[in-house]
Each structure stands twice: as structure tokens, then as C-alpha cells.
KESETOR-338219 format. One record per residue (C-alpha): x, y, z; residue number from 0; residue in three letters. Coordinates in Angstrom, 3 decimals. Layout:
BEGIN
u,v,w,i,aa
X,Y,Z,NUM,ALA .
...
END
This chain:
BEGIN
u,v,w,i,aa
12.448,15.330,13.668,0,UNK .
10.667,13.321,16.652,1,UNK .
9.883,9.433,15.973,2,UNK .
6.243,10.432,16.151,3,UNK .
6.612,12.120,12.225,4,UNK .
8.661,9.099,11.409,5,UNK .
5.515,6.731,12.216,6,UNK .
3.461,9.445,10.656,7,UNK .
5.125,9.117,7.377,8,UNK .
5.444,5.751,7.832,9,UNK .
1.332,5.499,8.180,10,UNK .
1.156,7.630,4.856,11,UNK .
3.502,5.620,3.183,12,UNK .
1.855,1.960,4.062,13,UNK .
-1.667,3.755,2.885,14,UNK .
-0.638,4.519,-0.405,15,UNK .
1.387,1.624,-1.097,16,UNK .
-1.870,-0.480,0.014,17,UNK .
-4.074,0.907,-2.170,18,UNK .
-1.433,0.772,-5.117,19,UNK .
-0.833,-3.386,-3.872,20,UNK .
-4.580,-4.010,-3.351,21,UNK .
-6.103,-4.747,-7.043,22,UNK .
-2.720,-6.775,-7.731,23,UNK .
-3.535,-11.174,-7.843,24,UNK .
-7.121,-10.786,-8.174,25,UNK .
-8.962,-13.523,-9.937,26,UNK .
-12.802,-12.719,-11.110,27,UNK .
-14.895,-15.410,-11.986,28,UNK .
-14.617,-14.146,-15.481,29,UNK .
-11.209,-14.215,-16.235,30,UNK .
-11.190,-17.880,-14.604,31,UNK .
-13.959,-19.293,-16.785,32,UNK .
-16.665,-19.602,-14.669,33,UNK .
-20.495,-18.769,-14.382,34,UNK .
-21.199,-15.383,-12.470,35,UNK .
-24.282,-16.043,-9.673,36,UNK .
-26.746,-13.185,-10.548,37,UNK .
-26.966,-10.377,-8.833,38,UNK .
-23.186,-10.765,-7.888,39,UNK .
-20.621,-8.349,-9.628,40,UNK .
-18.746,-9.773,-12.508,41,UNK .
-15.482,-7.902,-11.291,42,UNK .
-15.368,-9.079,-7.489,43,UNK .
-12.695,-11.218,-7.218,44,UNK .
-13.005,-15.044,-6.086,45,UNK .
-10.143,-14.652,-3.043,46,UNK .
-9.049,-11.536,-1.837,47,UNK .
-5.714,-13.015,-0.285,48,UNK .
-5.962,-9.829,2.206,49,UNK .
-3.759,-11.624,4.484,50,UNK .
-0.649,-12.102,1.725,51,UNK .
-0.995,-8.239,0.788,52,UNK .
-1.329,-6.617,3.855,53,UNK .
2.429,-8.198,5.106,54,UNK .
3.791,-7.603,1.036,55,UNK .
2.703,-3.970,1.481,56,UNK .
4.466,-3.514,5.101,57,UNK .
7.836,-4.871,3.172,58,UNK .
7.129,-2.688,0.587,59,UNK .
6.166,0.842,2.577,60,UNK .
9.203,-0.588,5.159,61,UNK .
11.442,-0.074,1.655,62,UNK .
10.149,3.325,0.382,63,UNK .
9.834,4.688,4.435,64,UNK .
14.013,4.138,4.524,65,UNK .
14.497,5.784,1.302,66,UNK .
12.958,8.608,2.028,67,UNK .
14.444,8.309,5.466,68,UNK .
17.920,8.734,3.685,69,UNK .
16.528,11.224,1.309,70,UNK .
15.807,13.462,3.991,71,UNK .
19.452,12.485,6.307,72,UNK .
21.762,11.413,3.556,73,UNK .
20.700,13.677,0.695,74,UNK .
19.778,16.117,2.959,75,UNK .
16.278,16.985,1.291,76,UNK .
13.873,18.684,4.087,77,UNK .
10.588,18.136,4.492,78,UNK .
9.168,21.555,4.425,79,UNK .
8.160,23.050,7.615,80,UNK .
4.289,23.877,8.749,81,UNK .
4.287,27.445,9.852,82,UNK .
2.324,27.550,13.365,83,UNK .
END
């Protein structure tokens, strides 16, 4: 396997993980106590702390991209081939 799939599943990996990390620390003005502005949605959060997730979620995809690194060397579990 070529370092291109490696990045590949890498890029999978970091997607997933982002969308499972995104919704995590949010704060809406409801939960806090506050008044909600109308016309704004009650669930938006206050701060969206983008920053602080996107380099959590690059730890965490770096973690699960070398497990399944070993899963596939180590354990010897192959990623199944595309036919072409």
C-alpha cells in the first residue's frame, strides 16, 4: 500500500472523527441562562471553539489512523481490494 491510501484513510478518518468531536463543549444561550435574540435559533451555540476542536480531532484521527495502521500490518487484517 502507497502513502497516498495512507493519507486517504487518514482524510476519512479525521472526517468522521470531526463530525463525531463537533457538537461536543457547546454552550446555547439556553442552557447558560440567558435571553435568546428573536429570530436567532435557541440551539446555536454562544462559541464554537472551532479552533480547540479542529487540533483535538487531528490527535484523535492521528490515534485511530495508527490503530488501524497496525490492524492492517500487525494483525494482518487487509483492506479489501477494488477490482479494476
Amino acid at each position: 500500500m502507497n502513502p497516498i491510501t495512507w493519507a486517504a484513510i487518514y482524510i476519512m478518518i479525521w472526517w468522521v472523527t470531526f463530525f463525531a468531536i463537533l457538537p461536543l463543549w457547546n454552550r446555547t444561550p439556553t442552557e447558560d441562562g440567558g435571553e435568546t435574540i428573536k429570530g436567532h435559533d435557541t440551539g446555536a451555540p454562544i462559541t464554537h471553539n472551532l479552533g480547540k476542536k479542529v487540533r483535538i480531532n487531528s490527535l484523535v484521527a492521528l490515534v485511530v489512523w495508527v490503530i488501524v495502521l497496525l490492524l492492517m500490518y500487525v494483525i494482518h487484517i487487509p483492506l479489501p481490494e477494488i477490482p479494476g
